[in-house]
N, C-alpha and C positions, 0 to 999 in steps of 0.2 A: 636377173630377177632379184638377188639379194640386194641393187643398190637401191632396189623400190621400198625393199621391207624396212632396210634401214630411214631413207628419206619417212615413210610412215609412220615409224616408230618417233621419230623426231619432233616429227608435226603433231604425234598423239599427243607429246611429252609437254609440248607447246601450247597446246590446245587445254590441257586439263591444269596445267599453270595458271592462263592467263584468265581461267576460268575462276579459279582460286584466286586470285588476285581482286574480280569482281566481286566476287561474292565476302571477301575480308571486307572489302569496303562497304558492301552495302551492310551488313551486319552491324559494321563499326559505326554508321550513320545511326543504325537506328537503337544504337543503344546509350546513345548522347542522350541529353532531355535540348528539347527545343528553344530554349530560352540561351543554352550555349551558342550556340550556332551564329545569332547577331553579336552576342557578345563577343564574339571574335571575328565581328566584320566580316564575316561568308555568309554567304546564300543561306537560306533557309532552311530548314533540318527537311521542309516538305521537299523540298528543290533536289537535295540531295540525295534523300531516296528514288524522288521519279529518275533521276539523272541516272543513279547505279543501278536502282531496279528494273529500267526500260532494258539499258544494257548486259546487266545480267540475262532477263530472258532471253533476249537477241542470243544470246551469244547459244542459249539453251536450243534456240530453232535452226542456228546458222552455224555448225558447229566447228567453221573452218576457222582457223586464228588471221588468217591473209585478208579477209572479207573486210570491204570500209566498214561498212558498222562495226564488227570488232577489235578493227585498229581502231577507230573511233571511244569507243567503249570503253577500250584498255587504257586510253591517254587520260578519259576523263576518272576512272578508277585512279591513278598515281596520283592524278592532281589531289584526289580528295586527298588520296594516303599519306602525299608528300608536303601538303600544304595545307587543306581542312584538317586533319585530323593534328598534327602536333598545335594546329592555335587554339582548335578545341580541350586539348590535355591541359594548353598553359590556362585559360580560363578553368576549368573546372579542377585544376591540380590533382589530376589524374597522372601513374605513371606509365 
């Protein structure tokens, strides 16, 4: 029985992560101004939120981290984090 609680606890650890990781992003989208956004050659600030917002909720209804939608969700979260978001800093010289 304890190797359940541990596998459990892992996934809790997992889950409430990658949940924070969505929600860093969609917050970070939306507290860009919209006019950044083209200027550093990404999607649209509207784009960006539906994108991390759809999957934020998902993730809110679906609470497993294994699920496509929130592998799904989590990949598009990094991209903003690892790529929208530092070309947004370099245009608005943000640090």
């Amino acid at each position: 029985m304890e190797v359940f609680a541990v596998q459990n606890g892992i996934t809790l650890v997992a889950t409430l992560v990658l949940f924070g990781v969505k929600a860093w992003a969609f917050i970070d989208a939306v507290s860009h101004r919209a006019e950044a956004f083209p200027a550093a050659d990404k999607l649209t600030k509207q784009a960006w939120l539906l994108i991390t917002g759809i999957f934020l909720a998902a993730h809110m209804i679906m609470w497993s981290p294994l699920g496509l939608i929130n592998i799904v969700g989590t990949v598009a979260a990094f991209v903003y984090l690892l790529d929208v978001r530092p070309a947004l800093r370099q245009v608005t010289g943000r640090r």
